[in-house]
KENUKE-375884 format. One line per 8 residues: number of its first residue (from 0); their letters; for each residue x, y negated, z of C-alpha. Coordinates in steps of 0.5 Angstrom, whole numbers, plus 500, padded with zeros to 3 digits. Layout:
KENUKE-375884
NUM) A) X,Y,Z; ...
END
This chain:
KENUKE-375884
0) XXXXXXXX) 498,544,502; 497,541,495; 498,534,493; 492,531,494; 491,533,501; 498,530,502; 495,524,499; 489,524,504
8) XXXXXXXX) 494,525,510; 499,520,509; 492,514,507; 489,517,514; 495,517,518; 497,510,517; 492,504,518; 497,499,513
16) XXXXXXXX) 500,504,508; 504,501,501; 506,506,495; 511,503,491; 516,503,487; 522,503,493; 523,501,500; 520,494,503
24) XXXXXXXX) 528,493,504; 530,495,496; 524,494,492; 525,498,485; 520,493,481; 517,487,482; 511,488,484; 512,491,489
32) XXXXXXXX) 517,486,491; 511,481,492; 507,485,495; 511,487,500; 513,479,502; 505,478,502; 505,484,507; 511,482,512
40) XXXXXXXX) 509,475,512; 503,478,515; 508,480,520; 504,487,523; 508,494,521; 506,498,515; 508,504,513; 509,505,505
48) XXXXXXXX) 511,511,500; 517,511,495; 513,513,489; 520,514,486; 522,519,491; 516,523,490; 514,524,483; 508,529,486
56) XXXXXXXX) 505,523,489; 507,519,484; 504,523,479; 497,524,482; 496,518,486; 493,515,480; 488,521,480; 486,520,488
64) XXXXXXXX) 485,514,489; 482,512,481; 487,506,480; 492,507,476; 498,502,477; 503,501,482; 503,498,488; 497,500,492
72) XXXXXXXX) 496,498,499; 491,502,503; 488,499,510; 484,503,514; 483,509,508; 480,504,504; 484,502,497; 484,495,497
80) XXXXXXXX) 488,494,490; 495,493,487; 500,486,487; 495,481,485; 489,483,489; 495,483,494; 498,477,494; 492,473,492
88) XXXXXXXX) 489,475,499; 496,473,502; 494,466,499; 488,466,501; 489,468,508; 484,474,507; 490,479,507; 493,477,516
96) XXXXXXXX) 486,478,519; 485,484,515; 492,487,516; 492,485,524; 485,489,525; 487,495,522; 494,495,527; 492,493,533
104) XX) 483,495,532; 481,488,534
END
């Protein structure tokens, strides 16, 4: 299996998916940081890929998904963007209802 269909597995096997740089627990930048307070305080689980821990990932990621910073944040399959998207859509209170719905499908 090559990287990208790794890629294509992880983002269609979790509805809330984080590539970051750490782990929610120990956040390595702080972009991700803030994005993760957004995400937990939607209260719903997520799963999430240490982009440091795979450089594979880390490298190709950009490629697949046309976005080339990190964080990401998928729901659903479906990119919805880095850091600032994230926490703007946490502040607007867009990001609860969207993840809720993709966890539990209502």
């Amino acid at each position: 299996m090559d990287i990208f269909d790794t890629i294509r597995e992880q983002i269609e096997n979790n509805p809330v998916l984080l590539y970051m740089k750490g782990s929610p627990e120990q956040p390595q930048c702080g972009f991700s940081a803030r994005t993760v307070q957004a995400l937990m305080a939607c209260g719903e689980r997520f799963a999430y890929v240490d982009v440091l821990s795979n450089p594979d990932i880390r490298a190709n990621l950009p490629k697949f998904a046309d976005w080339p910073t990190f964080p990401q944040l998928w729901v659903k399959g479906e990119l919805v963007g880095g850091c600032d998207i994230v926490v703007e859509m946490h502040e607007k209170g867009e990001l609860k209802p969207l993840v809720h719905e993709a966890v539990s499908g209502s």
